[in-house]
Backbone atoms as SQL, in Angstrom:
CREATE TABLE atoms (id INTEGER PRIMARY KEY, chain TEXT, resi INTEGER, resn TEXT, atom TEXT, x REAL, y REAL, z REAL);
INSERT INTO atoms VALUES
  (1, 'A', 1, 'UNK', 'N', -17.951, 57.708, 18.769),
  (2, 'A', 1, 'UNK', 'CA', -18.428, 56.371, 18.521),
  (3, 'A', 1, 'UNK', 'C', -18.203, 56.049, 17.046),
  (4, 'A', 2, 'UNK', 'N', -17.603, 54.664, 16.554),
  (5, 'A', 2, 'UNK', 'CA', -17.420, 54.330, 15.519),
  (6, 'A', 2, 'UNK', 'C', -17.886, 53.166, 15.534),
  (7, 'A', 3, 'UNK', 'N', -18.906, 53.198, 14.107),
  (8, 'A', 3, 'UNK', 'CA', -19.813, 51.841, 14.198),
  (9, 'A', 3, 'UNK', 'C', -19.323, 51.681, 12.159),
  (10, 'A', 4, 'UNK', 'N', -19.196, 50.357, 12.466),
  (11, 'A', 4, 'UNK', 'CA', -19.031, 50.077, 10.824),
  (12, 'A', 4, 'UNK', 'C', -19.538, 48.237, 10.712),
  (13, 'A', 5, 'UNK', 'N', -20.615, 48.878, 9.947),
  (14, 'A', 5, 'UNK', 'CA', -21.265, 46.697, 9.431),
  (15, 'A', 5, 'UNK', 'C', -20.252, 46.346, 8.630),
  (16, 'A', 6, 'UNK', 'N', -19.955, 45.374, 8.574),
  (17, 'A', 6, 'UNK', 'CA', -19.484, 44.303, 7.481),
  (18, 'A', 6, 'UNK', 'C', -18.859, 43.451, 8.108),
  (19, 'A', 7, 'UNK', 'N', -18.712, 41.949, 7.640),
  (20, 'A', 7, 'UNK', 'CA', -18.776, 40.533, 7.592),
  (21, 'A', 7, 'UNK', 'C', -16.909, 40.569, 8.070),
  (22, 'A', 8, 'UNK', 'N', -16.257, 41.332, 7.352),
  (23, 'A', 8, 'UNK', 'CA', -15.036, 40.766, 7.920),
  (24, 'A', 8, 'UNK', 'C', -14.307, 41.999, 9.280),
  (25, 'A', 9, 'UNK', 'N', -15.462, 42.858, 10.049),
  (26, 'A', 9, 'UNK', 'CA', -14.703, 43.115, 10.856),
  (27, 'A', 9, 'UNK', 'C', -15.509, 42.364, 11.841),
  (28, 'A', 10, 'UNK', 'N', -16.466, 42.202, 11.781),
  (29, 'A', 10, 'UNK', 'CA', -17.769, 41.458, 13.092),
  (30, 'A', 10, 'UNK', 'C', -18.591, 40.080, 11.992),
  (31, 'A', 11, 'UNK', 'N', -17.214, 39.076, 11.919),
  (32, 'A', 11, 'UNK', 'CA', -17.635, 37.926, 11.636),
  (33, 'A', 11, 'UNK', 'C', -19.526, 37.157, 12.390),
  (34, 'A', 12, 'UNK', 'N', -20.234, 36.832, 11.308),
  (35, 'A', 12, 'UNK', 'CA', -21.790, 36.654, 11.349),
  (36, 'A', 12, 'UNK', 'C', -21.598, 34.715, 11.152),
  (37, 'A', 13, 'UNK', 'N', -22.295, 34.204, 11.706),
  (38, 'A', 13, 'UNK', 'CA', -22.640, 32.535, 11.526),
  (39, 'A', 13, 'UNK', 'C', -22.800, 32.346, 9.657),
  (40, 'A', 14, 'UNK', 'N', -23.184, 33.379, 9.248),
  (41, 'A', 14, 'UNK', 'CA', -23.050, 33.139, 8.072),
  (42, 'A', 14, 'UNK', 'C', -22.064, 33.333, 7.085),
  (43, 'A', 15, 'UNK', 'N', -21.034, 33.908, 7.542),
  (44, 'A', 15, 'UNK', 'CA', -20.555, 34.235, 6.573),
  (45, 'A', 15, 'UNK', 'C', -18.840, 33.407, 6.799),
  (46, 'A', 16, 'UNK', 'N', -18.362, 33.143, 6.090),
  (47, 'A', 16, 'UNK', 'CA', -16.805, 32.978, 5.808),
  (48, 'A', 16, 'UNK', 'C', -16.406, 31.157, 6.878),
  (49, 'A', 17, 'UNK', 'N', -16.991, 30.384, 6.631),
  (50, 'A', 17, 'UNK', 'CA', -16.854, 29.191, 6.882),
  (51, 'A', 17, 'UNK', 'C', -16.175, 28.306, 6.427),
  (52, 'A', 18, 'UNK', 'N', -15.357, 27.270, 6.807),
  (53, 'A', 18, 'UNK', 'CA', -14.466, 26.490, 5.714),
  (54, 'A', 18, 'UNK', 'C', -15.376, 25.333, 5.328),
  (55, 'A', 19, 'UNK', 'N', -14.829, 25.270, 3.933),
  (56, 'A', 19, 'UNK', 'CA', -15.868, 24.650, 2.989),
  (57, 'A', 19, 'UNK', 'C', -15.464, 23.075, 2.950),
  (58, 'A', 20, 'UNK', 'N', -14.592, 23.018, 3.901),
  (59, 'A', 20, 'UNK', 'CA', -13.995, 21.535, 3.445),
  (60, 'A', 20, 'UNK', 'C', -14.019, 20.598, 5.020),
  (61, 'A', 21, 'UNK', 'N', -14.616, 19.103, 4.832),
  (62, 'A', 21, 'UNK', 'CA', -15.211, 18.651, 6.138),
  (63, 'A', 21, 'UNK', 'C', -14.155, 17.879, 6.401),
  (64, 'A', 22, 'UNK', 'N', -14.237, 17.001, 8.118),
  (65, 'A', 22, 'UNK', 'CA', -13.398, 16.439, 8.117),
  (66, 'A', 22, 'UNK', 'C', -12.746, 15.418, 7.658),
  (67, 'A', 23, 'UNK', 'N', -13.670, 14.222, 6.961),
  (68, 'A', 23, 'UNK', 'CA', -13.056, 13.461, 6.205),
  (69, 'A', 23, 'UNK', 'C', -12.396, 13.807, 4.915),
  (70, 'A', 24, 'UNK', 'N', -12.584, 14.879, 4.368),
  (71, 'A', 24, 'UNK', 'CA', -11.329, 15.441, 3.599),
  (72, 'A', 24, 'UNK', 'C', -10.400, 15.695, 3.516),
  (73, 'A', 25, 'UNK', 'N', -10.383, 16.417, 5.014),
  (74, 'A', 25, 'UNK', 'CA', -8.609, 16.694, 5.442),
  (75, 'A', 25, 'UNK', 'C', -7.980, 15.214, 5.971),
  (76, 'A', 26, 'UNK', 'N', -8.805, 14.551, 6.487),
  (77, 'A', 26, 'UNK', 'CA', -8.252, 13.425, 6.780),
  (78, 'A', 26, 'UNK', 'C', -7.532, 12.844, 5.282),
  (79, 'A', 27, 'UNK', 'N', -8.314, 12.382, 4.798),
  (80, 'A', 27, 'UNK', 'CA', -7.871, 11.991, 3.005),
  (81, 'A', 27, 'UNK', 'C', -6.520, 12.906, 2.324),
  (82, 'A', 28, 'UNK', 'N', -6.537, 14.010, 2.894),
  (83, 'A', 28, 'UNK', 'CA', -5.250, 14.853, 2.201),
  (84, 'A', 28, 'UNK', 'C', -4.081, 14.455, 2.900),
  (85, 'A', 29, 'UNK', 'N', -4.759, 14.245, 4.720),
  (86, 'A', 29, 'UNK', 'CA', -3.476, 14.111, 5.340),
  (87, 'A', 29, 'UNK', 'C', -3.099, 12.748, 4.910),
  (88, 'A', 30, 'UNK', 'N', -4.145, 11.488, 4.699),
  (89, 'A', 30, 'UNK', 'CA', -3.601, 10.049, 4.370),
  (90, 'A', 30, 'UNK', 'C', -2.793, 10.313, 2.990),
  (91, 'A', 31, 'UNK', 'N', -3.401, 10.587, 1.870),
  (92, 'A', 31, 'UNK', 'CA', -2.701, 11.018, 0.602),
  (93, 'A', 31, 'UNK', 'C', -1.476, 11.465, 0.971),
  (94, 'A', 32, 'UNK', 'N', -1.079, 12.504, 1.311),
  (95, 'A', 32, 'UNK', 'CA', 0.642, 12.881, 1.480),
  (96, 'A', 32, 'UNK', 'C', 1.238, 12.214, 2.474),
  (97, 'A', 33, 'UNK', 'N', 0.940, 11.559, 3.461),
  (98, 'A', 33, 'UNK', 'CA', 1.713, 10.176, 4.318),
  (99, 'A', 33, 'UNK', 'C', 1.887, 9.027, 3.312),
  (100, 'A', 34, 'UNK', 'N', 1.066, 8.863, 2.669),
  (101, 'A', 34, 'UNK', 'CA', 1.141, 7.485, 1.614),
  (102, 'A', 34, 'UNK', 'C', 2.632, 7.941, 0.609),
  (103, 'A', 35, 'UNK', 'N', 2.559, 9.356, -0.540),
  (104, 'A', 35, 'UNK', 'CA', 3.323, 9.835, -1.405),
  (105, 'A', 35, 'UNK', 'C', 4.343, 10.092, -0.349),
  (106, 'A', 36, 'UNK', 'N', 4.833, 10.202, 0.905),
  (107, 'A', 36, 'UNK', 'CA', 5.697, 10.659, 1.375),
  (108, 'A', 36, 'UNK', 'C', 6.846, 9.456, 2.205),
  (109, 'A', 37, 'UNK', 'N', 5.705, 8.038, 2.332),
  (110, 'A', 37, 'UNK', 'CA', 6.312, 7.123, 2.226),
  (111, 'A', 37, 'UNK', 'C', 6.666, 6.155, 0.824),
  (112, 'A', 38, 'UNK', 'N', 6.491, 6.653, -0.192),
  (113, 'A', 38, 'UNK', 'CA', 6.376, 6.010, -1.919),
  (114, 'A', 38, 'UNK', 'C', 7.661, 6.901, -1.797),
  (115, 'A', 39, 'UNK', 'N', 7.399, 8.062, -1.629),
  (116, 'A', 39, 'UNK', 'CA', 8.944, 8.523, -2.463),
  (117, 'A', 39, 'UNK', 'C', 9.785, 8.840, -1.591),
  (118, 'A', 40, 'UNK', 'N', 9.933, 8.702, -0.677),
  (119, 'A', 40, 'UNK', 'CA', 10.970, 8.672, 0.279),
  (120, 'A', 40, 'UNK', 'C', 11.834, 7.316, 0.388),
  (121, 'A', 41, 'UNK', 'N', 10.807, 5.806, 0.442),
  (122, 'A', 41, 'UNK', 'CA', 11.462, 4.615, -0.024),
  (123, 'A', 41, 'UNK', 'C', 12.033, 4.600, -1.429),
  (124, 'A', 42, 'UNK', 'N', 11.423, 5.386, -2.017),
  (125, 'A', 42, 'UNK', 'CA', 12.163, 4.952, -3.214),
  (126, 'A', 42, 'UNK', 'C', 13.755, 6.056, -3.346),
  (127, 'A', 43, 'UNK', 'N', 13.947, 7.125, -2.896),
  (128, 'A', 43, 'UNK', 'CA', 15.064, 7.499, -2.946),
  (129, 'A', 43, 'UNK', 'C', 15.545, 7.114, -2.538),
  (130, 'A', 44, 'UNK', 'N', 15.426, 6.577, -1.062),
  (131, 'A', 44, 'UNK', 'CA', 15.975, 5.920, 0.047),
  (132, 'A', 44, 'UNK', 'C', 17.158, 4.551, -0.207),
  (133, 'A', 45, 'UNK', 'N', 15.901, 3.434, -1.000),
  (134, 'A', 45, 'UNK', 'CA', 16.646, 2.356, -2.077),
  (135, 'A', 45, 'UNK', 'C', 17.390, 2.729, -3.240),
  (136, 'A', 46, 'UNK', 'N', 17.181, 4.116, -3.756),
  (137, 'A', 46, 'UNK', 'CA', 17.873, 4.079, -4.634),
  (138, 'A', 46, 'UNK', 'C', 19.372, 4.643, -4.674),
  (139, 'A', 47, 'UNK', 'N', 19.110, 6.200, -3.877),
  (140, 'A', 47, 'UNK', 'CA', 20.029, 6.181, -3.233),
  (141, 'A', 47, 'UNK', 'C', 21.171, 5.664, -2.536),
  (142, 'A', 48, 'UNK', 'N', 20.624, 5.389, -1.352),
  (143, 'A', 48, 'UNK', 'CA', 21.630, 4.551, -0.369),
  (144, 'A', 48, 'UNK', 'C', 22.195, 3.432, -0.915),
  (145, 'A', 49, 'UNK', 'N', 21.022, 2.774, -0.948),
  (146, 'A', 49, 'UNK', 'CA', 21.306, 0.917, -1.026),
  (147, 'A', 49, 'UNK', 'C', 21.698, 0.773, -2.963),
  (148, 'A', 50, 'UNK', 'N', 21.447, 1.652, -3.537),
  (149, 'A', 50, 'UNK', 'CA', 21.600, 1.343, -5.041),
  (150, 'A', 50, 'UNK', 'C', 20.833, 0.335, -5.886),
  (151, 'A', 51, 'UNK', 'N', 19.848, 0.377, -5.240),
  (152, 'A', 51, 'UNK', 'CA', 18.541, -0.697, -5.907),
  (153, 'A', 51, 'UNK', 'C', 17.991, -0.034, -7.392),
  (154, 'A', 52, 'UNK', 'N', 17.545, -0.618, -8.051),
  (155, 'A', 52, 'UNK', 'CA', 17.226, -0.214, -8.973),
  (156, 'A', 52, 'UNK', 'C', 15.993, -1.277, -9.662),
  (157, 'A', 53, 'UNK', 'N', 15.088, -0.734, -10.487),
  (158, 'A', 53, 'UNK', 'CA', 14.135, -1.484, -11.065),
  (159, 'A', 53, 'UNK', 'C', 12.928, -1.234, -10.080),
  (160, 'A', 54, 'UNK', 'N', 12.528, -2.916, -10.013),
  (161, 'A', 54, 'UNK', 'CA', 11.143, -2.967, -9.235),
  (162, 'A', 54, 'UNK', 'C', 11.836, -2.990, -7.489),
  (163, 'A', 55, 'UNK', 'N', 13.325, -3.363, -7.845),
  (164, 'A', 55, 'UNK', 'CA', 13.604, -3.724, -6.030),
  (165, 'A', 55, 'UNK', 'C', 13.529, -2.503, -5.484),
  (166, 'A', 56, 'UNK', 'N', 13.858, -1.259, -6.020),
  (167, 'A', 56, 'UNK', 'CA', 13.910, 0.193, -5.295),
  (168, 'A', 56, 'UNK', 'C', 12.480, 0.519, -4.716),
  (169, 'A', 57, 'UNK', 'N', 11.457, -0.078, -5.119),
  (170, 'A', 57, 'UNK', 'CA', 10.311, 0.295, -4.705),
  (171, 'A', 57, 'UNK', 'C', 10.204, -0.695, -2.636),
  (172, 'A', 58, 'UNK', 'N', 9.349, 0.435, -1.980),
  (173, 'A', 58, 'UNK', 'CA', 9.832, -0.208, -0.382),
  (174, 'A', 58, 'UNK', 'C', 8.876, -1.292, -0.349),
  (175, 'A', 59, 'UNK', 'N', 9.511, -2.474, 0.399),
  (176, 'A', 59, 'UNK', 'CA', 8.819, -3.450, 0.584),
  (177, 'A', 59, 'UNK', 'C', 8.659, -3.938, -0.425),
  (178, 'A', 60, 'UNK', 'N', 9.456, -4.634, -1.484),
  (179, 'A', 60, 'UNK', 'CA', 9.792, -4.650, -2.782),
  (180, 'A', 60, 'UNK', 'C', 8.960, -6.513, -2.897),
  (181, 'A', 61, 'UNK', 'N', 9.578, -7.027, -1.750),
  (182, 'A', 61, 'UNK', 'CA', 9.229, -8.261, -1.910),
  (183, 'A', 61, 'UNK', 'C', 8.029, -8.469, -1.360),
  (184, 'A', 62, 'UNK', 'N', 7.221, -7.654, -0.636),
  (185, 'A', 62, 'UNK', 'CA', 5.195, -7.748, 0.260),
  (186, 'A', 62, 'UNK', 'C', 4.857, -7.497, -1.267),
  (187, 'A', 63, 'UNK', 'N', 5.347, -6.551, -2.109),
  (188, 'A', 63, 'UNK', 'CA', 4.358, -6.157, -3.891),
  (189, 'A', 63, 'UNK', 'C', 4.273, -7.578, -4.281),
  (190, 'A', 64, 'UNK', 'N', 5.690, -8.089, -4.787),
  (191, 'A', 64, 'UNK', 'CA', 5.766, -9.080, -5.760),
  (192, 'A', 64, 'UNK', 'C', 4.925, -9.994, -5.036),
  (193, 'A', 65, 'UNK', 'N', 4.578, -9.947, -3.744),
  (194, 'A', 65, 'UNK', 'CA', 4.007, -11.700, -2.833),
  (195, 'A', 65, 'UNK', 'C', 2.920, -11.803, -3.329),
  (196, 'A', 66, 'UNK', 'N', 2.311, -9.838, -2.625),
  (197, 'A', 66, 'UNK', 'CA', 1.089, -9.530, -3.036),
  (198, 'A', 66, 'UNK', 'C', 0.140, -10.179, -4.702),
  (199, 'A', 67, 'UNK', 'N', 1.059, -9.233, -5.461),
  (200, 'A', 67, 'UNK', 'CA', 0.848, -9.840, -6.761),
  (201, 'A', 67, 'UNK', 'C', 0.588, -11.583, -7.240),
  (202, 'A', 68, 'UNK', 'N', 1.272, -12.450, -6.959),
  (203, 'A', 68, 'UNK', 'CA', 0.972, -13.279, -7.385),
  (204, 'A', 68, 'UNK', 'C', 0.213, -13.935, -6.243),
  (205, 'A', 69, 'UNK', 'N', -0.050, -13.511, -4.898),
  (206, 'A', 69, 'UNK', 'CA', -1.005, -13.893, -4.332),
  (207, 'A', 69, 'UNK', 'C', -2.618, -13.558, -5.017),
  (208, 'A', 70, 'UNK', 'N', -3.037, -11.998, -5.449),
  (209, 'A', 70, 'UNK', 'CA', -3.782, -11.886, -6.693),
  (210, 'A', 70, 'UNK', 'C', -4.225, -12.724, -7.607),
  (211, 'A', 71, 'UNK', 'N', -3.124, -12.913, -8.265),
  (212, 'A', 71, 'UNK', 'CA', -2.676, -14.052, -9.514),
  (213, 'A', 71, 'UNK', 'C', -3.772, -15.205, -9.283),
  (214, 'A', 72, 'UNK', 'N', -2.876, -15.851, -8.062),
  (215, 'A', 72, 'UNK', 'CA', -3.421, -17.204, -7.900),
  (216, 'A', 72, 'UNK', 'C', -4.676, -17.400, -7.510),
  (217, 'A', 73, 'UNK', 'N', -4.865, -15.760, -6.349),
  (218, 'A', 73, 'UNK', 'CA', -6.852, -16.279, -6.362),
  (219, 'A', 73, 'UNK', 'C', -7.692, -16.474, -7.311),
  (220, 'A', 74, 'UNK', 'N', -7.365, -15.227, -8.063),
  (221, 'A', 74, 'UNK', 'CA', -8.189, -15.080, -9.062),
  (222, 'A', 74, 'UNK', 'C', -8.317, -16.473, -9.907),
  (223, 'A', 75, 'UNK', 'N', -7.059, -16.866, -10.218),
  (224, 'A', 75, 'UNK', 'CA', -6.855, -18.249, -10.984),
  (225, 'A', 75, 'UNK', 'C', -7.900, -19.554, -10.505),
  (226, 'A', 76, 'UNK', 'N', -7.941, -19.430, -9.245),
  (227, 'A', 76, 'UNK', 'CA', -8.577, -20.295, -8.259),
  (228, 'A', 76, 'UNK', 'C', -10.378, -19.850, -8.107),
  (229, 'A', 77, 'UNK', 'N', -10.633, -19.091, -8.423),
  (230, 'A', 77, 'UNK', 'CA', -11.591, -18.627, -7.955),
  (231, 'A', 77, 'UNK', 'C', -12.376, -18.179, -9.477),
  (232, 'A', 78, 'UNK', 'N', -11.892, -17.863, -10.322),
  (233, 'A', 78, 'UNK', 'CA', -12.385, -18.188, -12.240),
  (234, 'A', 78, 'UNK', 'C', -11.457, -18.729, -12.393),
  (235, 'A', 79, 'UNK', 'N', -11.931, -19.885, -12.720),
  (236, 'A', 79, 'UNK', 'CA', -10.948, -20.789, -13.614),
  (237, 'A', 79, 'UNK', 'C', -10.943, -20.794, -14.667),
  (238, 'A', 80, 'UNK', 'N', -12.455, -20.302, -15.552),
  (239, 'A', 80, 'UNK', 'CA', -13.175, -20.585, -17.019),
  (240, 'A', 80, 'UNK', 'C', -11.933, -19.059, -17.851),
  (241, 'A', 81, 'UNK', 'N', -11.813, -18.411, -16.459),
  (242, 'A', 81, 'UNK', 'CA', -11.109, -17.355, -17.456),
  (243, 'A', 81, 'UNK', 'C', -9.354, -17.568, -17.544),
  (244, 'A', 82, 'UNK', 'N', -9.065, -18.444, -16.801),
  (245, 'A', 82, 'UNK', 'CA', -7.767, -18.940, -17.075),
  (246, 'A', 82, 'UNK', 'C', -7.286, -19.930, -17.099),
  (247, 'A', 83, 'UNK', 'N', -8.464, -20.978, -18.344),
  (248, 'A', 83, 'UNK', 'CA', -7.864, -21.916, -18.841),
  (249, 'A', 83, 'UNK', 'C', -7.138, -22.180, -19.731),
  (250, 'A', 84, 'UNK', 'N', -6.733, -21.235, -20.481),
  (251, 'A', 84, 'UNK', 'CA', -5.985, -21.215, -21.522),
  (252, 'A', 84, 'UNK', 'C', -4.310, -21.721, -20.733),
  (253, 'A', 85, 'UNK', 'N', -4.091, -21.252, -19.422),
  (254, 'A', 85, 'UNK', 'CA', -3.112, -21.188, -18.536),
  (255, 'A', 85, 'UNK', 'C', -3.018, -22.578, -17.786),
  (256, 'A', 86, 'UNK', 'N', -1.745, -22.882, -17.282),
  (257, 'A', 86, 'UNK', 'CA', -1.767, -24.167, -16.429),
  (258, 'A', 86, 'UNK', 'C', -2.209, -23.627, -15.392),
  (259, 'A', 87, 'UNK', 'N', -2.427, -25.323, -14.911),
  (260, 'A', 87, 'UNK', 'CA', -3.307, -25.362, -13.620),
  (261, 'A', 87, 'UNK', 'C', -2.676, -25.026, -12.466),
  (262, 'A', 88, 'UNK', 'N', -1.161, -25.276, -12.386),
  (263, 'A', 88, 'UNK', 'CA', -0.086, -25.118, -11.537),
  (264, 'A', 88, 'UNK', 'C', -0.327, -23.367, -11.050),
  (265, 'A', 89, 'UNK', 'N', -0.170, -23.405, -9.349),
  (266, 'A', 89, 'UNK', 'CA', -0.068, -22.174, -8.989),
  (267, 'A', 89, 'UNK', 'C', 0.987, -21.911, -8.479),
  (268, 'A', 90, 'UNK', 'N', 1.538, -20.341, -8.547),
  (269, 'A', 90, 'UNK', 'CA', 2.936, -20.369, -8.303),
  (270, 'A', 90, 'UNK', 'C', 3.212, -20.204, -6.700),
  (271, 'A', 91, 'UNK', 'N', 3.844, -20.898, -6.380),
  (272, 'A', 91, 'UNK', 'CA', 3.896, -21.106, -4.637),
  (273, 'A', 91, 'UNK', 'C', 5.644, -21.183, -4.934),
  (274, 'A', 92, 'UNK', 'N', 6.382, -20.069, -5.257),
  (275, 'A', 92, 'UNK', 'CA', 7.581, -20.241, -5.799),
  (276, 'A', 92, 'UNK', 'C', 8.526, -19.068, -4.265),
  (277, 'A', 93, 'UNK', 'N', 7.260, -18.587, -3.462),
  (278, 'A', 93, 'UNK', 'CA', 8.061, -18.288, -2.579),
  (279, 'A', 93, 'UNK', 'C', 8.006, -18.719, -1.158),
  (280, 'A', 94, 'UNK', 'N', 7.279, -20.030, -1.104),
  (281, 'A', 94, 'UNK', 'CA', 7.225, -21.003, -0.223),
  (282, 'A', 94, 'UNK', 'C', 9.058, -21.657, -0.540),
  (283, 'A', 95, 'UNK', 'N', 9.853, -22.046, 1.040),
  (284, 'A', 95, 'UNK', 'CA', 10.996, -22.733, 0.736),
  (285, 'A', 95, 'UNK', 'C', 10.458, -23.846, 1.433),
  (286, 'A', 96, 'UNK', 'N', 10.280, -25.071, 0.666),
  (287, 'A', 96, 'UNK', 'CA', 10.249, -26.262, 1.453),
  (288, 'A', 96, 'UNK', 'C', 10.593, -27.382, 1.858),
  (289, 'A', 97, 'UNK', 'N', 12.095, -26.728, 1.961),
  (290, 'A', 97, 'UNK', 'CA', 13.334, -27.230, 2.708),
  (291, 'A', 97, 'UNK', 'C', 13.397, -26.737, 3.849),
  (292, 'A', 98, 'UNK', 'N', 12.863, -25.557, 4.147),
  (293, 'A', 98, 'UNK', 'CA', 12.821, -25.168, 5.205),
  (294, 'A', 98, 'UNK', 'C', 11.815, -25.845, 5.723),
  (295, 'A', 99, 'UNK', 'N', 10.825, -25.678, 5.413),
  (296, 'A', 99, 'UNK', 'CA', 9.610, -26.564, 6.454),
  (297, 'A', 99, 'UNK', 'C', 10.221, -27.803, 6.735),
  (298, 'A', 100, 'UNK', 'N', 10.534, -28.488, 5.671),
  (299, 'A', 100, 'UNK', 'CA', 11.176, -29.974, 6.433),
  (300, 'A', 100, 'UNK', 'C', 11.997, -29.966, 7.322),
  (301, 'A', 101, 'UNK', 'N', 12.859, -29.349, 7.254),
  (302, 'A', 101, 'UNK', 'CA', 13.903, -28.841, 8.842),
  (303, 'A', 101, 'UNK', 'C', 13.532, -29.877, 9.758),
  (304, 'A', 102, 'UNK', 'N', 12.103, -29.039, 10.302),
  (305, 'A', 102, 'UNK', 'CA', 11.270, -29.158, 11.757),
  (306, 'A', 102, 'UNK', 'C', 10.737, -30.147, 11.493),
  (307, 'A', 103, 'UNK', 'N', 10.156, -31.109, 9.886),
  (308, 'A', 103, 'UNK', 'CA', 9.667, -31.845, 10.294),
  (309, 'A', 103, 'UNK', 'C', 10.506, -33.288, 10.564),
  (310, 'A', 104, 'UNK', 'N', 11.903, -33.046, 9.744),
  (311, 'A', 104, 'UNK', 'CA', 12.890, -34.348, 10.281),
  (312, 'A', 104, 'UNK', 'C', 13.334, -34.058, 11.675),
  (313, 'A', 105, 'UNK', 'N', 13.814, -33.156, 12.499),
  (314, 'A', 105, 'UNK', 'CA', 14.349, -33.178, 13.771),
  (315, 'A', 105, 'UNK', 'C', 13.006, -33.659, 14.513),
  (316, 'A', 106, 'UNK', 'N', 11.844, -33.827, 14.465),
  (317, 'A', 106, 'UNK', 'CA', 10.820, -34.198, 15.399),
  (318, 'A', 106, 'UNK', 'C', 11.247, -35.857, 14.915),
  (319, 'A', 107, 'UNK', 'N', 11.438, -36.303, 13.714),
  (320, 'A', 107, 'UNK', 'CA', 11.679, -37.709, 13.655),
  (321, 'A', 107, 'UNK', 'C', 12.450, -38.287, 13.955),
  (322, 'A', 108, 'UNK', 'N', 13.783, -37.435, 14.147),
  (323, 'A', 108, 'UNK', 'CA', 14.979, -37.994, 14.789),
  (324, 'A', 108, 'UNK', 'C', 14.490, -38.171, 16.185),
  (325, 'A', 109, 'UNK', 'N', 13.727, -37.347, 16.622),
  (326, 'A', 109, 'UNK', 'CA', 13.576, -37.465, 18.593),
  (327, 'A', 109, 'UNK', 'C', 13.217, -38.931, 18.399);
């Protein structure tokens, strides 16, 4: 008969548990899906397509929308802090030639 105590041949409720819960690993796994789509678009554009600057970054044009969508709330929403600035908001990626399109062919009917 061979009898021997200790924790790592006859694992105990107490002893040797992982210290890390599940919303952590979740967070590690979101963290490296996020960096793995950042730098994969960006070789990707830079690489392949030969983009360079801010366009190499993916979804180059949702940032810039993003951004001055930002811009303009904020502008809209404190004004006291950006009066030094015109009042004009930039709606510079609205085309509204295009909207008219649809609205002259309904006038021709």
């Amino acid at each position: 008969m061979f009898l021997w105590k200790t924790p790592h041949a006859c694992p105990t409720a107490q002893g040797g548990g992982s210290k890390i819960s599940g919303g952590a690993i979740f967070a590690i796994i979101l963290s490296v899906l996020f960096g793995v789509y950042w730098i994969g678009g960006i070789l990707y554009k830079r690489i392949v397509m030969g983009q360079r600057g801010f366009n190499q970054l993916p979804n180059a044009e949702y940032w810039r929308a993003l951004a001055n969508f930002v811009k303009n709330f904020f502008g809209m929403v404190f004004p006291s802090c950006c009066a030094n600035r015109s009042r004009q908001y930039n709606y510079g990626h609205v085309n509204t030639d295009e909207a008219n399109v649809f609205i002259d062919d309904d006038d021709e009917e």
